[in-house]
C-alpha positions in Angstrom: -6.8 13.9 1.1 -3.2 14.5 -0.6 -2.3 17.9 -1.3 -0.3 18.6 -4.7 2.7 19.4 -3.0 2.6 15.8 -1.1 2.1 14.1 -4.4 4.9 15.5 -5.9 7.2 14.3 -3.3 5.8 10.6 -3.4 7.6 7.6 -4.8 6.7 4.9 -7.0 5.7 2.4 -4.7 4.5 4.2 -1.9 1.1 2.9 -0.1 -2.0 5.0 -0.3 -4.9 4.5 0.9 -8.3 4.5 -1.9 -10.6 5.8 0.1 -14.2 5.2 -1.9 -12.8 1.6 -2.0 -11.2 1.1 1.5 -8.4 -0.8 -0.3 -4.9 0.1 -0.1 -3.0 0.8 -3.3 0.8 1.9 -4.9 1.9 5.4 -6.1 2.5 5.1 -9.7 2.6 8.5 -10.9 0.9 11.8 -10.9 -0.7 13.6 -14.0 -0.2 17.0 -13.1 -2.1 17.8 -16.5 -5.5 15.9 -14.9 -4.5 16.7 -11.6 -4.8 12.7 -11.3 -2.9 10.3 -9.2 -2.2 7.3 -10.7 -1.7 3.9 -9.0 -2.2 0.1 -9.0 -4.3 -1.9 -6.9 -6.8 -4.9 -8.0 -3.7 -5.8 -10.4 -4.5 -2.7 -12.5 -3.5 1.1 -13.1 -6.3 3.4 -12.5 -6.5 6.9 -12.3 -8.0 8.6 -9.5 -8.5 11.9 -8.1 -5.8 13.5 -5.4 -8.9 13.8 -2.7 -9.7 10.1 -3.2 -6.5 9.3 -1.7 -4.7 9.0 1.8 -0.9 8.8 2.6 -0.4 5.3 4.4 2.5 6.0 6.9 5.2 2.9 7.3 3.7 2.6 11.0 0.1 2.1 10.2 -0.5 -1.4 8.4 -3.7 -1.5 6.8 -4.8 -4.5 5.3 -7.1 -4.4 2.3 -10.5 -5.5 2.3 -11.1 -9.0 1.1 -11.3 -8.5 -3.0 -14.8 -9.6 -3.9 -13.3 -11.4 -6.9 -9.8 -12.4 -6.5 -7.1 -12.7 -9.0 -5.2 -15.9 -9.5 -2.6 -16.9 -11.6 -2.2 -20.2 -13.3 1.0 -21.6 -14.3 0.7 -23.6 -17.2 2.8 -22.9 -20.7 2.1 -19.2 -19.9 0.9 -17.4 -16.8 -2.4 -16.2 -16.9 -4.8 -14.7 -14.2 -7.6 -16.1 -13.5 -10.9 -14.5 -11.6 -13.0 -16.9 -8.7 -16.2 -14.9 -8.1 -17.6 -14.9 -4.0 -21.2 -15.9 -4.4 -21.7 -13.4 -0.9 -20.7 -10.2 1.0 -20.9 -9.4 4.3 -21.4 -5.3 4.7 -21.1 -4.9 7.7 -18.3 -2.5 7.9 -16.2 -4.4 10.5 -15.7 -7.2 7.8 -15.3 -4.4 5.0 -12.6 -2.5 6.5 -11.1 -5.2 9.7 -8.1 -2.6 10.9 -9.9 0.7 10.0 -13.1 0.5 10.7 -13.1 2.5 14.4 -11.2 5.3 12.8 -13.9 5.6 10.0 -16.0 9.0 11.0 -19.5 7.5 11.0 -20.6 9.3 7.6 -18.3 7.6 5.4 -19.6 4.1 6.8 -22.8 3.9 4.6 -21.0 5.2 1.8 -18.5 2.6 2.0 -20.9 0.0 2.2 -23.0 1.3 -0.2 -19.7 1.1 -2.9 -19.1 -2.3 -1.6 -22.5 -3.6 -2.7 -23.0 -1.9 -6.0 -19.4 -3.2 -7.0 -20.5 -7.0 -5.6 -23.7 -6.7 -7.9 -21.8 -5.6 -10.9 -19.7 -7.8 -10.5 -21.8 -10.8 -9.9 -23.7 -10.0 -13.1 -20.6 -9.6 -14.8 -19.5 -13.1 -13.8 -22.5 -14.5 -14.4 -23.5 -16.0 -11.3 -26.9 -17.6 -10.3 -27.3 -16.7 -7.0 -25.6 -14.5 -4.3 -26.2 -13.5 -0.9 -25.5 -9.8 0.6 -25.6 -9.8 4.6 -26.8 -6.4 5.2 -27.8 -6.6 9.4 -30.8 -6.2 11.2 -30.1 -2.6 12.8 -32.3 0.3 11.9 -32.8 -0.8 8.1 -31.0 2.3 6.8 -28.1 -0.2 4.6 -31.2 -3.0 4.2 -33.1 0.2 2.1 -29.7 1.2 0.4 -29.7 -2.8 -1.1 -32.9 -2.7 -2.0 -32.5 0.2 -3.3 -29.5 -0.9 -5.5 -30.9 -4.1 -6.5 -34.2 -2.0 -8.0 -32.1 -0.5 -10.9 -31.3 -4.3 -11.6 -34.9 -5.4 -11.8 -35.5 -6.7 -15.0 -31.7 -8.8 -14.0 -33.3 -10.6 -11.0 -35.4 -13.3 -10.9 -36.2 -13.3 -6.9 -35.0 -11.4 -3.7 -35.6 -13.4 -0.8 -34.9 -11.9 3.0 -33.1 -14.7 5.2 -31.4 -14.7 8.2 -34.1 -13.5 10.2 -34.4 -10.3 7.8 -30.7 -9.2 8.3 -29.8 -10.6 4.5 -31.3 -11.3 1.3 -30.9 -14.2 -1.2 -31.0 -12.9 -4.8 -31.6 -15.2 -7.6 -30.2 -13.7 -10.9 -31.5 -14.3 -14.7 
C-alpha cells in the first residue's frame, strides 16, 4: 500500500504496481478530494484506491500479466485501436503473475485468480465469443469451485461447461 505522504511525492510517470489486477501501471495523479490515485494502464485512466497500489522501485522489473484482450492499433487514414479477444486463460498463478508470483503471500493467490477469471468471462461475453477455455489445475479443487462458481451467476449465458484435460479445465460453450 502507498501512504498519502508517498503519493504526494510521486511523479507522472512513475510505475506502480495494481495489485487486484497484478498489472503494472503509470502515476497520473492523485485526488486528494477522493483520496484516489489516478493512473493508466490497459490504455485507460482509472481511478483507484491508494491501498490498491504498490510503489515499483527502478530495480525491480515487473512485467505485466499477459492482457486477456490486447490492444492494437491500425494504421490506416487514422489510427484506431483495435481489441483481439484470447479464446483461453491459464490461472495458474505462475502464468498470471511470471516475475512475482514467489513473492505473492499465499492468500492473495486465489484472489488474484479469482479476478483473473471473472474479468476473462466478462470479457469473453462482452466480445462475443463462442467458446473459451479456462485451465484451472487439478490440485485440491479449491480454484476449480471458485470457476464454477463464477460461471453459475452466468447460467442462463452458457450453453455447456465441459471438464477436459483430465478434469484440470473446462470448455464452456457460450449462447
Amino acid at each position: 500500500m502507498i501512504t498519502r505522504g508517498k503519493i504526494e511525492e510521486l511523479w507522472v510517470g512513475d510505475k506502480l504496481l495494481h495489485i487486484p489486477s497484478g498489472t503494472t501501471c503509470k502515476f497520473e495523479s492523485y485526488d486528494t478530494n477522493a483520496d484516489q490515485v489516478i493512473v493508466r494502464f490497459g490504455g485507460r485512466i482509472h481511478k483507484v484506491e491508494r491501498e490498491e497500489l504498490e510503489l515499483l522501485d527502478e530495480l525491480e522489473e515487473v512485467e505485466e500479466i499477459p492482457e486477456l484482450f490486447r490492444e492494437r492499433e491500425r494504421l490506416d487514414s487514422t489510427t484506431s485501436s483495435h481489441v483481439e479477444p484470447q479464446e483461453f486463460i491459464d490461472l495458474h498463478i505462475e502464468i498470471l503473475r511470471p516475475e512475482t508470483h514467489s513473492k505473492i503471500h499465499v492468500t492473495r493467490i486465489l484472489n488474484i485468480q479469482v479476478e483473473a477469471c471473472e474479468r476473462f468471462v466478462e470479457q469473453a461475453f462482452q466480445y462475443g465469443l463462442k467458446r473459451i477455455v479456462i485451465i484451472h489445475g487439478k490440485g485440491q479443487g479449491i480454484l476449480e469451485k471458485e470457476v464454477e462458481r463464477i460461471l453459475s451467476q452466468h447460467k442462463e449465458e452458457i450453453s455447456v461447461v465441459l471438464p477436459i484435460n483430465d478434469g484440470g479445465a473446462k470448455e464452456v460453450w457460450l449462447k
